[in-house]
C-alpha positions as CSV (number, residue, x, y, z in Angstrom):
1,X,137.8,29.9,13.4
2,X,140.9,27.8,12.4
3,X,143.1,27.4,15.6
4,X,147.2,26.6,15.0
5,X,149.7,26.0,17.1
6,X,151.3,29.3,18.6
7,X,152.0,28.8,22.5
8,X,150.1,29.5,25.0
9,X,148.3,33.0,24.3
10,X,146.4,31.5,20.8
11,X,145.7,28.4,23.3
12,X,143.8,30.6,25.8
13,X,142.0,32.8,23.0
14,X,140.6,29.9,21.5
15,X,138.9,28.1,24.6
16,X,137.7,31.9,25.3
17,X,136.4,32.2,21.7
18,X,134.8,28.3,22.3
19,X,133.5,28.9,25.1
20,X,131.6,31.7,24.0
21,X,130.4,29.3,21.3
22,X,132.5,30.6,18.2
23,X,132.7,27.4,15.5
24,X,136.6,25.6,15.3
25,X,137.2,23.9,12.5
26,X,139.8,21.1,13.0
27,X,140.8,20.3,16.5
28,X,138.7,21.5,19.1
29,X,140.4,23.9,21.5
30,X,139.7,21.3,24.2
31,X,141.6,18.9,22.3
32,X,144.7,21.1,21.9
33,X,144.6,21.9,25.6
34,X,145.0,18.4,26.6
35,X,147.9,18.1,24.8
36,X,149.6,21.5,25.8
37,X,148.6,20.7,29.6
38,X,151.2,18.5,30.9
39,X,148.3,17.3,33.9
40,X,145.6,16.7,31.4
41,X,147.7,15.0,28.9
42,X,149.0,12.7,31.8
43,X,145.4,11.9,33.2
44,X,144.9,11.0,29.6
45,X,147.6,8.7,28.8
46,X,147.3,7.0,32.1
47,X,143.5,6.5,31.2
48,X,144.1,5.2,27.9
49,X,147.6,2.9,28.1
50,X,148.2,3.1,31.7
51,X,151.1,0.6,30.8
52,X,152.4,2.6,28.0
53,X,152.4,6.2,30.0
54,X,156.2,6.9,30.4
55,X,156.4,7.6,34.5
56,X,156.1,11.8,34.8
57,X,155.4,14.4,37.7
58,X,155.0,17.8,37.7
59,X,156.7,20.3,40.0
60,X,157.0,23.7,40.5
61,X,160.1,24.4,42.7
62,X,163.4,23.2,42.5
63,X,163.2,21.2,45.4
64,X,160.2,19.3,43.7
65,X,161.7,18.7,40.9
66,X,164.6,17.0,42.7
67,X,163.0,15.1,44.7
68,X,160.3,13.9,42.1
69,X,162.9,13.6,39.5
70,X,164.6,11.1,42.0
71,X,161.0,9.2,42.5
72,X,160.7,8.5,38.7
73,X,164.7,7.4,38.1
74,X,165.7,10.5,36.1
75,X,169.2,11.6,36.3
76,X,168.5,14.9,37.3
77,X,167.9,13.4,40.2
78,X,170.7,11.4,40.7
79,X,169.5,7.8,40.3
C-alpha cells in the first residue's frame, strides 16, 4: 500500500493494515505516527537534539494548558 497524508483515520488504517503485515511502500506507518503523535514526536526530538527540542507539553484541559503554557513561557499563559 501507498500511505499519504489524510488526518488521523488513513493514520489508524494503515498501522492496522501493518500490523496485519500488509507491505507500505514509502514511509512506514510507524514512521508517520511519530510525527502525527505530539508525545512520540517529542520523545524523539528530545532523544535526538535534546538541545534543539523547542520546550513543549501536552494538556488536555484548559486548566492544563494554562498552567503548562505558563511553565514553558508562552503567552497564553501570561509570561
Amino acid at each position: 500500500m501507498i500511505v499519504q497524508y489524510g488526518g488521523q483515520t488513513p493514520l489508524k488504517l494503515a498501522l492496522d493494515l501493518d500490523s496485519a503485515g500488509v507491505l507500505t511502500i514509502g514511509t512506514s506507518p510507524d514512521s508517520i505516527d511519530i510525527a502525527e503523535d505530539r508525545e512520540r514526536l517529542s520523545e524523539a526530538a528530545a532523544r535526538s537534539e535534546p538541545e534543539a527540542a523547542p520546550p513543549n507539553r501536552i494538556a488536555r484541559t484548559e486548566d492544563q494548558v494554562l498552567a503548562l503554557a505558563h511553565e514553558i513561557g508562552s503567552p497564553a499563559g501570561g509570561a
